[in-house]
C-alpha positions, 0 to 999 in steps of 0.5 A: 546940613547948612543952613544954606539950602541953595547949596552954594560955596565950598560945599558945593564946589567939594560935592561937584568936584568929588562927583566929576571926579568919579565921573572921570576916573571910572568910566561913567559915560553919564550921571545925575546927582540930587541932594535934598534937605527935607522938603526942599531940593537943594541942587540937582544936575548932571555930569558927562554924557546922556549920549557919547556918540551924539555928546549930548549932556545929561541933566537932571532931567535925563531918564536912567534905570534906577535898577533895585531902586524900585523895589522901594517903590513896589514896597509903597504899592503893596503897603498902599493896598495893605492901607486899604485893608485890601490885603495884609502882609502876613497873607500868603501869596498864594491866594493871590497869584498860585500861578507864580506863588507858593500855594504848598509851601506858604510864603507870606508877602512881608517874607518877599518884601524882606526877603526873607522867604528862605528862597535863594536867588534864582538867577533869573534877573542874569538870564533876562539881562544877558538875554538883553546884551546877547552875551548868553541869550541861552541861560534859561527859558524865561520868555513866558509867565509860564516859563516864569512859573516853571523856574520858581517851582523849579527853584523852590527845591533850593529853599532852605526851610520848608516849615511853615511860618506862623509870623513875618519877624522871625529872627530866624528866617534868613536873608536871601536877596530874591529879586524873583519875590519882588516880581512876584509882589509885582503881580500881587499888586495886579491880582489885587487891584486889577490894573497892570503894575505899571499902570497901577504905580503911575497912577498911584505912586508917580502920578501923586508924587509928580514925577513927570519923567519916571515910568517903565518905557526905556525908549524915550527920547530924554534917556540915557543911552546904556552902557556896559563894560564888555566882560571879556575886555572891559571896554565899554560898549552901547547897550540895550536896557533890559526892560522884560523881566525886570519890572516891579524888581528893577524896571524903572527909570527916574531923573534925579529931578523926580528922585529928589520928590520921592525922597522928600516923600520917604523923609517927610510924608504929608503927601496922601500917598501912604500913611505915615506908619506904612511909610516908617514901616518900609524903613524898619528894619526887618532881617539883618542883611550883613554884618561889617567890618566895625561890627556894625550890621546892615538891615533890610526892610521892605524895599530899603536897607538901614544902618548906621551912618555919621551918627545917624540913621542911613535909609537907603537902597542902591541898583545894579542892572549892567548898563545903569546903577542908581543909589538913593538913600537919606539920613533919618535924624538929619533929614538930608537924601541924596540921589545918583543916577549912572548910565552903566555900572562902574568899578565904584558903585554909586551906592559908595559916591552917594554916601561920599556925597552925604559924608561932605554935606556933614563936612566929613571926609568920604575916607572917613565916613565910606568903607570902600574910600576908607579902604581904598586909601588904605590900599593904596597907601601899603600897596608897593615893593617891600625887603628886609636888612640887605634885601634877603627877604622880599615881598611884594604887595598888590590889592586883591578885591577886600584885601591885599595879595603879599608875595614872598620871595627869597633865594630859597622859594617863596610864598603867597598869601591873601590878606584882609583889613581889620577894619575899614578904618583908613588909619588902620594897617592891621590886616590877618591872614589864615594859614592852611593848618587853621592859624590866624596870623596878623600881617600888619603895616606901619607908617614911617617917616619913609614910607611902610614897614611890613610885620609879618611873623618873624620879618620886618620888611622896609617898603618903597610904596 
């Protein structure tokens, strides 16, 4: 990063521009960026509306939801009382919450913190939160800890091992997002320590970090007013924050103001709150979470994913919870973070506009350095009407979620076919499709002084994009 730490001039302009822009472009009622450069936070505001009806801003001291955020903060709350030697994390859970643990099928903590206990998720942060939205308030009972017990015992039939583990690294564990488990190490950290897990993370976590304005309460005056895109029209529409069930999972808010403190924390510790090797430990890597276009893999670690990002380290987690999403993440060698906080979950997630956002503070373009704008340019670019000498042969080409949809057309008939990149790569018009008879057939579009033209099999067809 600069040396100037106040932010100021063309980077700032470019950040603030690419930030509004989103803003704009995607529907986000309201938002709250925070960039910090090691044990300094270097800017911090908001951008649009903590309330449209009242058109109230947001600040940097607006309330969101940080969704999945939180698990890093429920990670800090066990590897504390693993610290103290209160429990360790190749424990089974089941000696300490039976009710809601695995005590037949042994499942350690660090197994949950990683998930990588082998269970596969069990729909229940969907059910909480169309319960919340009154969009499908009859997905499964779950208004009860023994409701809750029920479902995990229920669900335990999808896991896909049952042997027991003798270590908590095993390569071959798989990954399996389970926001459950999380809720699970909410109440491990009760039966522990004694305290409920909110208070215990207030006094613990947020009280010794100063974050003042973070907490479990949806219902204060300095949040942000939640807002969904109606699955049925997409229009947006005033939510209610699906507090019940989320918790050690996904149920905590935060200001860009207090997730700036407690991404200083995650880069430079000296703060009492966790020992340095526990901290580094939430950072590490512990299961492969996905593989990438350029071949690149995403880790999981306890509460935070790392990969490779501008010649460095990424340490980072995002949130998706209907009518808030969150992204925080920081550059291990650079020693810069980034927060940013949204009040309902757009199109482009703000785990994308974050690294967007780290991607200039090293003066790269977003294109260039996030798959998703990378692609998106890409898209944009071949997208358009293509046809062959005279026009005997046409196709059109439209984007189609990670791909693109081409569809032939002659006077003989037609055919249609999907699409996808070869890589993330914005200069890059390399794309494969597979046929019904197991081919794997390159479709490739190439730049010229008019446009695109568009290689497929034995067509070479002129576009009009």
């Amino acid at each position: 990063m600069n040396p100037d730490t106040s932010l100021d001039g063309p980077t700032r302009r470019e950040i603030e521009s690419f930030v509004a822009d989103w803003v704009a472009e995607h529907d986000v009622p309201g938002a709250a960026l925070v960039v910090v450069d090691g044990d300094e936070t270097v800017y911090a505001d908001g951008f649009g509306a903590r309330d449209l009806a009242a058109e109230d801003p947001a600040t940097p001291d607006t309330r969101f939801g940080i969704a999945s955020v939180t698990k890093s903060v429920t990670a800090v709350a066990v590897q504390q009382l693993a610290a103290r030697g209160d429990l360790a994390l190749d424990d089974f859970v089941g000696e300490y919450v039976p009710r809601l643990g695995f005590p037949d099928d042994p499942v350690s903590v660090a197994d949950l913190l990683s998930h990588t206990s082998g269970m596969p998720s069990d729909g229940a942060s969907i059910a909480h939160i169309s319960r919340a939205l009154d969009v499908d308030p009859n997905t499964a009972p779950l208004s009860s800890e023994t409701d809750r017990r029920r479902h995990v015992d229920d669900a335990k039939g999808d896991r896909t091992t049952s042997d027991p583990h003798t270590h908590i690294r095993s390569e071959e564990r798989p990954f399996f997002y389970y926001n459950t488990g999380y809720t699970i190490l909410g109440e491990v950290v009760e039966a522990v320590d004694g305290r409920p897990f909110r208070r215990y993370v207030e006094e613990e976590v947020l009280d010794p970090l100063r974050m003042a304005h973070s907490g479990f309460d949806p219902d204060t005056e300095d949040a942000a007013v939640p807002y969904y895109h109606d699955p049925e029209t997409g229009d947006l529409e005033r939510g209610d924050f699906p507090a019940k069930g989320t918790g050690a999972a996904g149920g905590l808010l935060s200001t860009a103001t207090d997730l700036g403190r407690y991404l200083r924390f995650h880069l430079t510790g000296n703060t009492g709150v966790l020992p340095d090797e526990r901290r580094h430990a939430c950072h590490e890597g512990h299961a492969t979470r996905e593989t990438r276009l350029d071949g690149s893999e995403q880790q999981y670690g306890y509460g935070w994913m790392r990969e490779p990002f501008l010649d460095d380290t990424l340490v980072s987690h995002s949130g998706t919870l209907t009518v808030s999403s969150a992204f925080a993440g920081f550059r291990e060698g650079a020693e810069v973070g980034v927060g940013l906080l949204a009040s309902t979950v757009p199109d482009v997630h703000p785990s994308a506009v974050g690294r967007g956002v780290l991607a200039l503070l090293d003066g790269t373009s977003p294109d260039e350095a996030v798959a998703r704008f990378g692609l998106d340019a890409k898209f944009d670019a071949v997208t358009g009407q293509y046809a062959s000498h005279r026009g005997i042969q046409r196709a059109t080409v439209e984007r189609e979620h990670g791909g693109v949809r081409v569809d032939f057309d002659n006077a003989l008939g037609g055919e249609t076919l999907v699409a996808f990149p070869e890589t993330s790569d914005p200069d890059d018009y390399r794309f494969y499709t597979s046929t019904a008879d197991g081919a794997h057939v390159p479709l490739t579009f190439e730049e010229t002084d008019d446009g695109f033209d568009l290689f497929y099999r034995r067509w070479r067809l002129h576009g009009s994009t």
